[in-house]
MARBA-3410 file (N, C-alpha, C, O; in Angstrom, 1 decimal):
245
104.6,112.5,112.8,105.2,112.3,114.1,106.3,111.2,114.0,106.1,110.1,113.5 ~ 107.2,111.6,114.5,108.5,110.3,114.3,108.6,110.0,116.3,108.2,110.9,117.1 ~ 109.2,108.8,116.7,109.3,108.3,117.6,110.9,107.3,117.0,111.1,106.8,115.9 ~ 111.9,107.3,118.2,112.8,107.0,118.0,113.2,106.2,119.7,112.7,106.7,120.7 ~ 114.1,105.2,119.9,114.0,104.7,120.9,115.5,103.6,120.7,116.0,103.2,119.6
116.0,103.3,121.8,117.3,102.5,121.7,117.2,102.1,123.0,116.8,102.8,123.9 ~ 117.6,100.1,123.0,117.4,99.9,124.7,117.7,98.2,123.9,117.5,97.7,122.8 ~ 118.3,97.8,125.3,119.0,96.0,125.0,117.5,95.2,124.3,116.3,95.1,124.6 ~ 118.5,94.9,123.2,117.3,93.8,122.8,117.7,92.8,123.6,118.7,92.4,124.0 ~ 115.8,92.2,123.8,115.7,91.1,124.8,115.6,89.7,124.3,115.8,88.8,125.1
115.4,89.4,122.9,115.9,88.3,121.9,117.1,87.9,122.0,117.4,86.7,122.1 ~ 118.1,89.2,121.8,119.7,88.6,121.1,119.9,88.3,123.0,120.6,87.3,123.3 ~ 119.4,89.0,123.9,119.6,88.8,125.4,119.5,87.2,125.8,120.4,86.7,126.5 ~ 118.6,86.7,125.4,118.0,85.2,125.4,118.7,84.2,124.9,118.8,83.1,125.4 ~ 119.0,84.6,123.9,119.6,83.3,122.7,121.1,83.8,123.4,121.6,82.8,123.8
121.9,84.7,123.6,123.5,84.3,124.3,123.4,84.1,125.5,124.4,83.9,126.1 ~ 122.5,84.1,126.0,122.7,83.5,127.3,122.6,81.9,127.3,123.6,81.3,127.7 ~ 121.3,81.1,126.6,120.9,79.9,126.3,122.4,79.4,125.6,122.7,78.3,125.9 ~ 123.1,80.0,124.8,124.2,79.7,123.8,125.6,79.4,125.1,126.5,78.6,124.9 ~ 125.4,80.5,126.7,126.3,80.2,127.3,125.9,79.0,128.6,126.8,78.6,129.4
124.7,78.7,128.7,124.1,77.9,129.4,124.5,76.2,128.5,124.7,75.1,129.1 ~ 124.4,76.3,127.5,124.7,75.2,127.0,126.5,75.4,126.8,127.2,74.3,126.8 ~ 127.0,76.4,126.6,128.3,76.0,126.6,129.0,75.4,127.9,129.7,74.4,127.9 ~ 128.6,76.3,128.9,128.9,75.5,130.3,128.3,74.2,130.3,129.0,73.2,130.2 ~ 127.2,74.2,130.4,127.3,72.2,130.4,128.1,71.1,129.9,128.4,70.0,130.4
128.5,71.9,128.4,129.5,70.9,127.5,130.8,71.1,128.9,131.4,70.1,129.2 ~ 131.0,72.2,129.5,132.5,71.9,130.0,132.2,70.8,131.1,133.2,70.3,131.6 ~ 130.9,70.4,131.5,131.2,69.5,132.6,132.0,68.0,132.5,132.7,67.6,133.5 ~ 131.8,67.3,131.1,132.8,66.6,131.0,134.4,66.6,131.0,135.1,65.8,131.5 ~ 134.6,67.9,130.3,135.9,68.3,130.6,136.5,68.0,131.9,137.4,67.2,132.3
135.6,69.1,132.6,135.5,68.8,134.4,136.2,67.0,134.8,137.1,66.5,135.4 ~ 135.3,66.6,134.3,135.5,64.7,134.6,136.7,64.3,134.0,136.9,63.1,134.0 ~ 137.6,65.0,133.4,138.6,64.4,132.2,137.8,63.3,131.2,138.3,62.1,131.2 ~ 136.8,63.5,130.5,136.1,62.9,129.6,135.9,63.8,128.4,135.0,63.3,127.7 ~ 136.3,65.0,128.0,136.1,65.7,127.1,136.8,65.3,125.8,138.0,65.0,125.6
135.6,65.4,124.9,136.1,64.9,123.1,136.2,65.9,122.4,135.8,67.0,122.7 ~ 136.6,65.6,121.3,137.1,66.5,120.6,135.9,67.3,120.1,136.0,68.5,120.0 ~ 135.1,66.7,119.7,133.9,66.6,119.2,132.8,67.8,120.5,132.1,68.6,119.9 ~ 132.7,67.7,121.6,132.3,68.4,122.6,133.1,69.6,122.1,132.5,70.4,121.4 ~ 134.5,69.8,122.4,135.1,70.8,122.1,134.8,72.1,121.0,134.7,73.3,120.9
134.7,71.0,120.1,134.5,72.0,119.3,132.7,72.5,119.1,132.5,73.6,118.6 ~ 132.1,71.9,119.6,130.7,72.1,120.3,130.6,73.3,121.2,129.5,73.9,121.3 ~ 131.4,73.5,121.7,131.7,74.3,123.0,132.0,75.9,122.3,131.5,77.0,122.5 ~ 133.1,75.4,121.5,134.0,76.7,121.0,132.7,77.4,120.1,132.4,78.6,120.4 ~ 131.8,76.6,119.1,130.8,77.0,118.2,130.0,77.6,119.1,129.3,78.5,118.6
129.9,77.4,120.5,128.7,78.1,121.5,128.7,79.5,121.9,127.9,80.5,121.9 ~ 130.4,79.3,122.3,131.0,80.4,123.1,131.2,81.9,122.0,131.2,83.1,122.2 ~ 131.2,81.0,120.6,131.7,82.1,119.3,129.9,82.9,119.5,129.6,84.1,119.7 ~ 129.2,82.1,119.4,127.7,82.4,119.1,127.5,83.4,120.4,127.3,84.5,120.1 ~ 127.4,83.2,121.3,127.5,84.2,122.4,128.3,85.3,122.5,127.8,86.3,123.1
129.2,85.4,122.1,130.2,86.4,121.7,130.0,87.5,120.3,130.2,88.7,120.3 ~ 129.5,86.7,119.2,128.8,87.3,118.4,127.4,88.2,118.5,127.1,89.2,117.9 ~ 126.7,87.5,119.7,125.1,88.4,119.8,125.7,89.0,121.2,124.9,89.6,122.0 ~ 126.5,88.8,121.5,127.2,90.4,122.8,127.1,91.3,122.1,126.4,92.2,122.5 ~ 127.8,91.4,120.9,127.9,92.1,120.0,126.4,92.8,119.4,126.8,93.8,118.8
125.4,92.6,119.3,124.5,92.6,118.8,123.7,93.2,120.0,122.7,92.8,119.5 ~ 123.4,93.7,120.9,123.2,93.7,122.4,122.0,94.9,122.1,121.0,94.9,122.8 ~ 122.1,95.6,121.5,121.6,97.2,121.6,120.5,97.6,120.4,121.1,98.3,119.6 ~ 119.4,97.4,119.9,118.8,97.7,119.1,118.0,99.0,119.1,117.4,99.4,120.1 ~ 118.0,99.6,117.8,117.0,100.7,117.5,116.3,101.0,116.9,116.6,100.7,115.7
115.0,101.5,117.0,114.0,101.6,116.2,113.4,102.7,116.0,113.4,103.4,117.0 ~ 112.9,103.1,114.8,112.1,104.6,114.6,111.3,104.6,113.6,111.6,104.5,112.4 ~ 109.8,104.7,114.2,108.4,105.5,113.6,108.7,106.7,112.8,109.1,107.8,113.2 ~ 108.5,106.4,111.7,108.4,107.8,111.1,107.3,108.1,110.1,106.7,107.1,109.7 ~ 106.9,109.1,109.7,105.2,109.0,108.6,106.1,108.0,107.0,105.7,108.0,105.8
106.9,107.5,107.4,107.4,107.0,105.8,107.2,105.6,106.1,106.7,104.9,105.3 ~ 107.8,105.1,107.2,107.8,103.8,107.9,108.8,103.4,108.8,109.3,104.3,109.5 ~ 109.3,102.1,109.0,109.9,101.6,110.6,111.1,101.1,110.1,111.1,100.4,109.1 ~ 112.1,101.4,110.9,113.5,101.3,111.2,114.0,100.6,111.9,114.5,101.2,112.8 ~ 114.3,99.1,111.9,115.2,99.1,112.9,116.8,98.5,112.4,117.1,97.9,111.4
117.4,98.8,113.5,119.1,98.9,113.6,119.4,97.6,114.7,118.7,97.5,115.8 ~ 120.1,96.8,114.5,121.0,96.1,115.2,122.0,95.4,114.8,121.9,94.4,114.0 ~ 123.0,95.8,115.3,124.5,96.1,114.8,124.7,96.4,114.1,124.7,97.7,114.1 ~ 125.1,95.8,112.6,125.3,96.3,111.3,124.1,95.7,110.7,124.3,95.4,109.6 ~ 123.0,95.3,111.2,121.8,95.2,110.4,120.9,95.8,110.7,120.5,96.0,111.8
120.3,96.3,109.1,119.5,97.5,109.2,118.2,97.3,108.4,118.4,97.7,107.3 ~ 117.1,96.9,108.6,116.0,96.9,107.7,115.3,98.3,108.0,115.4,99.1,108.8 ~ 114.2,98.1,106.5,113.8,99.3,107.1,112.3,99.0,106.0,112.6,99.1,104.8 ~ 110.7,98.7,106.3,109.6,98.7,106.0,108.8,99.8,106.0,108.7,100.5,107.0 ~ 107.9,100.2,104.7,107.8,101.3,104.1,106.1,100.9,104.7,105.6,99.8,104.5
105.2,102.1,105.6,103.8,102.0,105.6,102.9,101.3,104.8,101.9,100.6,105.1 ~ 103.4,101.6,103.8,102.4,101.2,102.4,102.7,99.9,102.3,101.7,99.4,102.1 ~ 103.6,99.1,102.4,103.8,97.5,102.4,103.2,97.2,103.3,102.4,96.3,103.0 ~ 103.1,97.5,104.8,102.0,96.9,105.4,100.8,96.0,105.6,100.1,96.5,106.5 ~ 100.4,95.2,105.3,99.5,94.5,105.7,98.9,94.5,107.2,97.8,95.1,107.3
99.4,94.2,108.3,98.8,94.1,109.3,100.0,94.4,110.2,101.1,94.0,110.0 ~ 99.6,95.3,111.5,100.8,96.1,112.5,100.3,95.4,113.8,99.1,95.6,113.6 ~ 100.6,94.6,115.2,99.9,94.3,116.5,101.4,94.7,117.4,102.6,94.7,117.1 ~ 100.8,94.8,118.8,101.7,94.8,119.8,101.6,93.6,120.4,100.5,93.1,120.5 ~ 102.6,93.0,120.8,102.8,91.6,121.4,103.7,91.7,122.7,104.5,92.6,123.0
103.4,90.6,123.6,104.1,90.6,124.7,105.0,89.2,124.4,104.7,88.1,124.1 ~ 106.2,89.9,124.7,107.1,88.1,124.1,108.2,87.8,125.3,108.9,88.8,125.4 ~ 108.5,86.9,126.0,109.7,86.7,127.1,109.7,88.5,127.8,110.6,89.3,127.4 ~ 109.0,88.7,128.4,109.1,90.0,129.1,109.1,91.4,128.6,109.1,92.5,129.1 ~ 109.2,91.0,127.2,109.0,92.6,126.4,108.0,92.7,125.5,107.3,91.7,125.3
107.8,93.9,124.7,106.7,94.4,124.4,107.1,94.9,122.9,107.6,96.0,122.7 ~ 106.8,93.9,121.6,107.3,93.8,120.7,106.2,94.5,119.5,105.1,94.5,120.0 ~ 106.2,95.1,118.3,105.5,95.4,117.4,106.2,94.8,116.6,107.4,94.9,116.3 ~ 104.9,93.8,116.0,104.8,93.0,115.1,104.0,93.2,113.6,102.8,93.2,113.5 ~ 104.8,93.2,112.7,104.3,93.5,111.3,104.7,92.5,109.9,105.7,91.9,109.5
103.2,92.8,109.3,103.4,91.4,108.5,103.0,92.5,107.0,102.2,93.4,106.9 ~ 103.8,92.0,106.1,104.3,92.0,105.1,103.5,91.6,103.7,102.7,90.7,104.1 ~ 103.4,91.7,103.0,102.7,90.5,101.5,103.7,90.1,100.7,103.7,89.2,99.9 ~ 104.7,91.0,100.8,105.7,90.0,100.3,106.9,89.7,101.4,107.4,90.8,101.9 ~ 107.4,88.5,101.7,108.3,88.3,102.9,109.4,88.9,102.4,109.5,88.7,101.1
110.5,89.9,103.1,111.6,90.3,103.3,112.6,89.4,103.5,112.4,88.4,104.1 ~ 114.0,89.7,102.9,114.9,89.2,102.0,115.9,89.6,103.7,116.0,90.7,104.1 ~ 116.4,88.4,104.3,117.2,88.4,105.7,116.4,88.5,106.9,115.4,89.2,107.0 ~ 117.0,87.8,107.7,116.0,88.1,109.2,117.1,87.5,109.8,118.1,86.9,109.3 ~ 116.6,87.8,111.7,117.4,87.6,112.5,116.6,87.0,113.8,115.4,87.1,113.9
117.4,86.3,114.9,116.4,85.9,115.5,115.3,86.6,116.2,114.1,86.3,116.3 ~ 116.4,88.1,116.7,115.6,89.2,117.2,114.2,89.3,116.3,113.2,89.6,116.7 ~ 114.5,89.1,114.9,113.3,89.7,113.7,112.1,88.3,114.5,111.1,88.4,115.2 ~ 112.2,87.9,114.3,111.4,86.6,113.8,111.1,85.9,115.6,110.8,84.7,115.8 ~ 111.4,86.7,116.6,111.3,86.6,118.1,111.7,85.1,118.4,110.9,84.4,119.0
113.1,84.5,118.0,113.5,83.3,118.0,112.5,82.3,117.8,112.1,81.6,118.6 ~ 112.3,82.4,116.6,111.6,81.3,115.5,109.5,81.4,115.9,108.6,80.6,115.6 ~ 109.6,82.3,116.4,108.1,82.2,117.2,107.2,82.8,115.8,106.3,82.1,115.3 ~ 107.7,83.9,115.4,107.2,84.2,114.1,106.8,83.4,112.8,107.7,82.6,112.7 ~ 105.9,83.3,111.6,106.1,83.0,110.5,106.5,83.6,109.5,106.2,84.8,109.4
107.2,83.0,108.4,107.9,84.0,107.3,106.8,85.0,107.2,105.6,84.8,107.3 ~ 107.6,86.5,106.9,106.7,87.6,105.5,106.1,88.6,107.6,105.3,89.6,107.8 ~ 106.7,87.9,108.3,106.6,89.1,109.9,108.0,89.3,110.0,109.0,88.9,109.4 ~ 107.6,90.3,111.1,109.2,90.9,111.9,108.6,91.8,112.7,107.6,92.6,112.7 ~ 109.4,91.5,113.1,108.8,92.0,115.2,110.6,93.2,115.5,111.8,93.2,115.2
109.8,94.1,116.0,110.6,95.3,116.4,110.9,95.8,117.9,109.7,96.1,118.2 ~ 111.6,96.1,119.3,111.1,95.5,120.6,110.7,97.4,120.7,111.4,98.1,120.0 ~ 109.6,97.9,121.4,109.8,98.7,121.6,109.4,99.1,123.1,108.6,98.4,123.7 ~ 110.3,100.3,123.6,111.1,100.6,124.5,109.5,101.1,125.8,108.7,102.0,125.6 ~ 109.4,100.2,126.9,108.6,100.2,128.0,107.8,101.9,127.7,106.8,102.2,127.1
108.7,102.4,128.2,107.8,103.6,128.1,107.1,104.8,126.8,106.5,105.9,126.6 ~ 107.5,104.2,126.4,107.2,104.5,124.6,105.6,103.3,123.5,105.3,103.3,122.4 ~ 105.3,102.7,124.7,104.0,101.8,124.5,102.8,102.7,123.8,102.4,102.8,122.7 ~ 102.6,103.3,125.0,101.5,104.3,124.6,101.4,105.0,123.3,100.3,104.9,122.6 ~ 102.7,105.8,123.0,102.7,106.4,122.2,102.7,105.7,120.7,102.6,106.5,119.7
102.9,104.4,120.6,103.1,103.8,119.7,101.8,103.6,119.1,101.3,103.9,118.0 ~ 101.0,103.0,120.7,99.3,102.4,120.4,98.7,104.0,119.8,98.1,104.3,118.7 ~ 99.0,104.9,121.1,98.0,106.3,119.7,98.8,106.5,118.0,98.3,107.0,117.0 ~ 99.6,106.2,118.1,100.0,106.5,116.5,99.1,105.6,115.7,98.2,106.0,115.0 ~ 99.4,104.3,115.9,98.3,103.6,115.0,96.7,104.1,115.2,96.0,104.4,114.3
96.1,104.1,116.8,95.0,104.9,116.6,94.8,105.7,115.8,93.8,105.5,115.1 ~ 95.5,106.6,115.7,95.2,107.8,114.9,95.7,107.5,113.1,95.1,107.9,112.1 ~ 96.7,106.9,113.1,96.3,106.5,111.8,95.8,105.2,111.1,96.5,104.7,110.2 ~ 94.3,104.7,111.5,93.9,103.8,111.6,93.2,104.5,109.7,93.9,105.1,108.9 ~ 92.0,104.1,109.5,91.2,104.0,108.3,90.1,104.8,108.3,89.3,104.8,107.3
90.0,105.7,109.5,89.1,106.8,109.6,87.7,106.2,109.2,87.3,105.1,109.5 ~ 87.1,107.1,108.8,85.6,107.3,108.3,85.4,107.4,106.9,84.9,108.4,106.5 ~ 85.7,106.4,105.7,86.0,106.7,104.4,84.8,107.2,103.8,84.7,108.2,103.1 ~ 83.7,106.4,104.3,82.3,107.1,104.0,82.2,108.8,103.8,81.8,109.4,102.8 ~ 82.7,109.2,104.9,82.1,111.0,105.1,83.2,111.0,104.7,83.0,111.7,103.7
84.5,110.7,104.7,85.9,111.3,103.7,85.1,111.8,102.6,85.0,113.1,102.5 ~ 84.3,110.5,101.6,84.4,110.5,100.3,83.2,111.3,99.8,83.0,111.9,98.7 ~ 82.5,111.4,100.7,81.6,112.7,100.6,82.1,114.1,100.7,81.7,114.9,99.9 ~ 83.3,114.5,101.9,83.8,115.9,101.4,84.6,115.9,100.1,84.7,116.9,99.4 ~ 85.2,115.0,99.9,85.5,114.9,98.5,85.2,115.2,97.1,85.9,115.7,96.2
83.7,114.9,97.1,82.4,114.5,96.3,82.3,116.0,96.1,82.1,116.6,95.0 ~ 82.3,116.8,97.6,81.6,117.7,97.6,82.5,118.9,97.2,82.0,119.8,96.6 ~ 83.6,118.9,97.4,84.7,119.7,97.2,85.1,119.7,95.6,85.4,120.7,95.0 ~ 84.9,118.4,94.9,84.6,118.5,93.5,83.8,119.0,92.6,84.1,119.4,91.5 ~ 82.4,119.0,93.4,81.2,119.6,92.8,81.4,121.2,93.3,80.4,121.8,92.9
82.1,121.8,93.7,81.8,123.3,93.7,83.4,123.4,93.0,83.2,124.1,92.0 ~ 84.5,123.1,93.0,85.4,123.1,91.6,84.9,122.8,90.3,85.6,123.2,89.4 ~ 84.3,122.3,90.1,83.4,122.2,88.8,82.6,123.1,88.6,82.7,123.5,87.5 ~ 81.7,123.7,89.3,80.7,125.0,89.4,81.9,126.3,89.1,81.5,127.3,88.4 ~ 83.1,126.1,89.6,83.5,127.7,88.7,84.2,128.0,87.4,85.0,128.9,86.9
83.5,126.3,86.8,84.4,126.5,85.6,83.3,127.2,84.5,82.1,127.2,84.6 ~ 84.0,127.5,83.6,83.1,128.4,82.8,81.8,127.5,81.8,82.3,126.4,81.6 ~ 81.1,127.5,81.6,80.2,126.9,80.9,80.6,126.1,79.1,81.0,126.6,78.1 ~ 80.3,125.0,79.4,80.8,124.9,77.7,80.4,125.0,76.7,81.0,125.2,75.6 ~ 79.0,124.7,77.0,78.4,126.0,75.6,76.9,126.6,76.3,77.0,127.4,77.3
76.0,126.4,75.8,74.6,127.5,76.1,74.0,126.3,76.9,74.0,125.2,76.4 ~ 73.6,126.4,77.9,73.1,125.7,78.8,73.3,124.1,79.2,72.5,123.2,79.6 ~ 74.7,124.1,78.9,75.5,122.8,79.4,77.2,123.1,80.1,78.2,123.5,79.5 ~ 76.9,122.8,81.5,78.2,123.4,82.7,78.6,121.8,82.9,77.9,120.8,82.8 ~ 79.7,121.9,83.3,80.4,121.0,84.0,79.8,120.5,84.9,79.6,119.3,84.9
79.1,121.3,86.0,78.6,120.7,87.1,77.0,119.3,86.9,76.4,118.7,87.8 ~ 77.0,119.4,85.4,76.7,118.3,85.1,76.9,116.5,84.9,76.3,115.4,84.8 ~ 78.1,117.1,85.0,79.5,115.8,84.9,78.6,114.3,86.2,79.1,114.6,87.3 ~ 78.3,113.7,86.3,78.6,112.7,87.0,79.7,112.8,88.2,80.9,113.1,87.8 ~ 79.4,112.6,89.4,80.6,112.2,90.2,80.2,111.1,91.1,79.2,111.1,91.8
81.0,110.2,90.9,81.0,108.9,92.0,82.1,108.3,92.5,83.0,107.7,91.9 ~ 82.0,108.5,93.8,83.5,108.1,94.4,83.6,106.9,94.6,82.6,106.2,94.7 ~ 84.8,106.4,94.7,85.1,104.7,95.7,86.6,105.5,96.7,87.4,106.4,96.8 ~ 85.9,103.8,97.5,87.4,103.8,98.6,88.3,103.1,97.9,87.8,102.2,97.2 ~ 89.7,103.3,97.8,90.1,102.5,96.7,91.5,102.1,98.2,92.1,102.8,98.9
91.6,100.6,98.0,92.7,100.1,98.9,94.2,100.0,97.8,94.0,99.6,96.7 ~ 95.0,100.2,98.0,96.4,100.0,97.1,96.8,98.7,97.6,97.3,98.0,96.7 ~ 96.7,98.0,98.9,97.7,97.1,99.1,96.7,95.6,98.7,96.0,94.9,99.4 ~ 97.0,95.4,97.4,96.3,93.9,97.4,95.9,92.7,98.2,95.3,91.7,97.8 ~ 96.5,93.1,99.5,96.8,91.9,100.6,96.1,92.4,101.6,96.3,91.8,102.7
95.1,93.5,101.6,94.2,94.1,103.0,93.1,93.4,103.0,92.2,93.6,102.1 ~ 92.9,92.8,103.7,91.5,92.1,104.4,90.2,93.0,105.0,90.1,93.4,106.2 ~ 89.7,93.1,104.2,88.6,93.9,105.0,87.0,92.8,105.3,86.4,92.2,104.4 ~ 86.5,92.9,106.8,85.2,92.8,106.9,84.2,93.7,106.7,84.2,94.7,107.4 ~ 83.2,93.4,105.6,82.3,95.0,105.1,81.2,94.2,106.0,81.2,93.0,106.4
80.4,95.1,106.1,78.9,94.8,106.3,78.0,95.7,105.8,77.8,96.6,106.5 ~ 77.5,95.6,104.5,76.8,96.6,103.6,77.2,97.8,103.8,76.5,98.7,104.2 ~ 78.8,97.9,103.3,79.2,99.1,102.8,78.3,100.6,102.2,77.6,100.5,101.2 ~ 78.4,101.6,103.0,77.5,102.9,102.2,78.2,103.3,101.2,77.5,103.9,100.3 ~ 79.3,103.2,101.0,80.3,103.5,99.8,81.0,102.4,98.9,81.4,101.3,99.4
81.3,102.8,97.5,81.4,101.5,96.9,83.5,101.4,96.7,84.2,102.0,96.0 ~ 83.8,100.4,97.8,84.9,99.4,97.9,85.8,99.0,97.4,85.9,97.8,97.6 ~ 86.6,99.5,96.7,87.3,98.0,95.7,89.2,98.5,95.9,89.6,99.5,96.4 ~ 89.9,97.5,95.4,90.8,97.4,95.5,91.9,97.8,94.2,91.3,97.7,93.0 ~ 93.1,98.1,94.2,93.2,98.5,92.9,93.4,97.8,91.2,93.4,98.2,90.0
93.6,96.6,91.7,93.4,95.8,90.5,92.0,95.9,89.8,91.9,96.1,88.5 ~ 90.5,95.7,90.9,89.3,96.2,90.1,89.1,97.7,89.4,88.5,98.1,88.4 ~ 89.8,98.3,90.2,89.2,99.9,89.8,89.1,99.8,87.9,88.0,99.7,87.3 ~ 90.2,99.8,87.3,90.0,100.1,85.4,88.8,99.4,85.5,88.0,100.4,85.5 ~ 88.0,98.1,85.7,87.0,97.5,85.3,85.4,97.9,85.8,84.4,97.4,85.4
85.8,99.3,87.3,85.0,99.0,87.5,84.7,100.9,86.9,83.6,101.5,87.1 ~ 85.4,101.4,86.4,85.1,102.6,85.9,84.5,102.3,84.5,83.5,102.8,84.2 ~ 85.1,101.5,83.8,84.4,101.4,82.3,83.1,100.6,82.6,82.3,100.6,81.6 ~ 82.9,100.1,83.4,81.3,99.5,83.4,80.6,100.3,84.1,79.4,100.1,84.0 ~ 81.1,101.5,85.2,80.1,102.7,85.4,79.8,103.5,84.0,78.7,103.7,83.4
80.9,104.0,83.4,80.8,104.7,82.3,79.9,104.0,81.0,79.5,104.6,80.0 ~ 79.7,102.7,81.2,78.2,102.2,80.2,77.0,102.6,80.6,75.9,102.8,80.0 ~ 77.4,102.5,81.8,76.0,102.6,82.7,75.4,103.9,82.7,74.3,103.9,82.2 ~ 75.9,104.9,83.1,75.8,106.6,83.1,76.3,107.1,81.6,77.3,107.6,81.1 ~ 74.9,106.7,81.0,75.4,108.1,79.5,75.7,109.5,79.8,75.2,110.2,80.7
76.7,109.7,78.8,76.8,111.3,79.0,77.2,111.9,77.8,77.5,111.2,76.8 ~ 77.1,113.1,77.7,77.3,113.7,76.3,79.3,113.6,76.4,80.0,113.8,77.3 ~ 79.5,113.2,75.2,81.2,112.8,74.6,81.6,114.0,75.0,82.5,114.2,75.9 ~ 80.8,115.5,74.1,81.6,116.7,74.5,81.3,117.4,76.0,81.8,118.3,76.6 ~ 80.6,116.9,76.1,80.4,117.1,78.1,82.0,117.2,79.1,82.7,117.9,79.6
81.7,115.1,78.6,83.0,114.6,79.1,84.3,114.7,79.4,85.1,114.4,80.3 ~ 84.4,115.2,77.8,85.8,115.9,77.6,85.9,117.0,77.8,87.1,117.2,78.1 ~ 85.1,118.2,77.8,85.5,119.2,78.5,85.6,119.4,80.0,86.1,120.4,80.6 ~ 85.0,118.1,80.7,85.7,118.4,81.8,86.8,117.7,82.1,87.3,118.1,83.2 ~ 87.5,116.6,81.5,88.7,116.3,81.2,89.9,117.0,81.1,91.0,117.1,81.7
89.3,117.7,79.7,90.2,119.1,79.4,90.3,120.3,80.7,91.4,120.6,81.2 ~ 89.4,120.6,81.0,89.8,121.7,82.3,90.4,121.2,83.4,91.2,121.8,84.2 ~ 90.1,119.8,83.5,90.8,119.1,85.0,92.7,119.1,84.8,93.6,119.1,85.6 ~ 92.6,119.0,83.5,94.4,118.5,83.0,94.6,119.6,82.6,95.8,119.8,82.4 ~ 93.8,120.8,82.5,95.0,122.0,82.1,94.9,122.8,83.1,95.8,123.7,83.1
94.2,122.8,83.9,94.1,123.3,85.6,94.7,122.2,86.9,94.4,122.1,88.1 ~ 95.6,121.5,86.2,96.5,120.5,87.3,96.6,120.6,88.7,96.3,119.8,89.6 ~ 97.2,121.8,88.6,97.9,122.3,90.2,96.4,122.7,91.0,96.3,122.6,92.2 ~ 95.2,123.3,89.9,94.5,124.2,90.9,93.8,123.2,91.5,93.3,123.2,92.6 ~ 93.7,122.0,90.4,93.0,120.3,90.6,93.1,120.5,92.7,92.4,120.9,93.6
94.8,119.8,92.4,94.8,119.5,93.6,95.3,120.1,94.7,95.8,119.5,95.7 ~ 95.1,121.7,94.5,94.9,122.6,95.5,93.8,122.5,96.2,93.7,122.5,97.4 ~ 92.7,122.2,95.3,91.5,122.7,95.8,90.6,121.4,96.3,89.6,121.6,97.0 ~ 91.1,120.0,95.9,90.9,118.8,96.5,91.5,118.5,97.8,91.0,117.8,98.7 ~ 93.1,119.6,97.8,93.6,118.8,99.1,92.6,118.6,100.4,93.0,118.1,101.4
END
């Protein structure tokens, strides 16, 4: 599902107005014939900065299954799902921002990004459009972390009857002898999880090589077992993960 949306950012809205609230003040001396040079050019730096985020006025953003987009003016980021660490909705000076944090901080930001300094590095806040809330909150609902337990069981199970129609490898030794043990395996090294006596075994992908060769000491199996079901998994590729999807 993609979601796409355009409407005044309320950041760059804030900071030129504050930029023309303080420029007006500087002119009050002027007013008095007491203006310095020094004010002046104070003034002109204000008026350019307000003139600059006029320019900047209009931001866009878009949900897509790949990841989030946003556009303002000629600046364009764009955060890929899988970098992800943590996604929340926030309420900031009257709007309703999605905020996402990173494990490694991104390379430019803007005030809009960083909700005029309220943010800390490695976030960036995106504003999204009043009536498009909802839809945002079910998207992450729905692609939250599911049920990995019962996942990894139709998995488990969907392997064990692909192994059942492979042919036997010799006189009363089948594949479907093979050992199967699944994990949840996280890719993003930076996901925080609270377990509480996990039913399924956990780990992240740096453990996984260490934690398969110390199952495989643990569970003997016959060498020519193993390898033939190796061999049928790699020369049956496609049907692999036909029949896994």
């Amino acid at each position: 599902m993609t979601l796409a949306w355009s409407l005044t950012d309320r950041m760059n809205r804030i900071w030129m107005s504050f930029c023309l609230v303080l420029a007006s003040a500087g002119m009050i001396p002027f007013l008095l014939d007491r203006m310095s040079v020094l004010m002046m050019v104070a003034v002109g730096l204000l008026l350019v900065q307000a003139w600059h985020h006029s320019r900047m006025r209009t931001v866009t953003v878009t949900l897509d299954p790949v990841g989030i987009t946003k556009q303002l003016a000629h600046r364009t980021w764009v955060v890929r799902w899988a970098d992800v660490v943590s996604a929340r909705l926030v309420t900031c000076w009257g709007s309703t921002q999605l905020v996402i944090r990173t494990a490694e901080p991104l390379a430019g930001w803007s005030f809009s990004d960083r909700l005029l300094g309220r943010l800390p590095r490695g976030t960036r806040a995106a504003q999204v459009d009043p009536g498009q809330v909802d839809q945002v909150r079910a998207i992450f609902a729905r692609e939250g972390v599911g049920n990995p337990p019962t996942e990894l069981a139709e998995q488990e199970r969907k392997m064990r009857d692909y192994l059942a129609k492979a042919p036997p490898v010799s006189a009363g030794v089948a594949l479907t002898q093979v050992p199967i043990e699944g994990a949840v395996l996280f890719l993003n090294a930076e996901t925080v999880l609270d377990l509480d006596d996990p039913t399924a075994t956990v780990l992240r992908a740096d453990q996984l090589k260490e934690h398969v060769r110390k199952r495989s000491r643990e569970v003997k199996q016959q060498a020519t077992l193993m390898t033939a079901a190796a061999d049928y998994l790699q020369s049956n590729n496609a049907a692999t993960a036909a029949e896994l999807a």
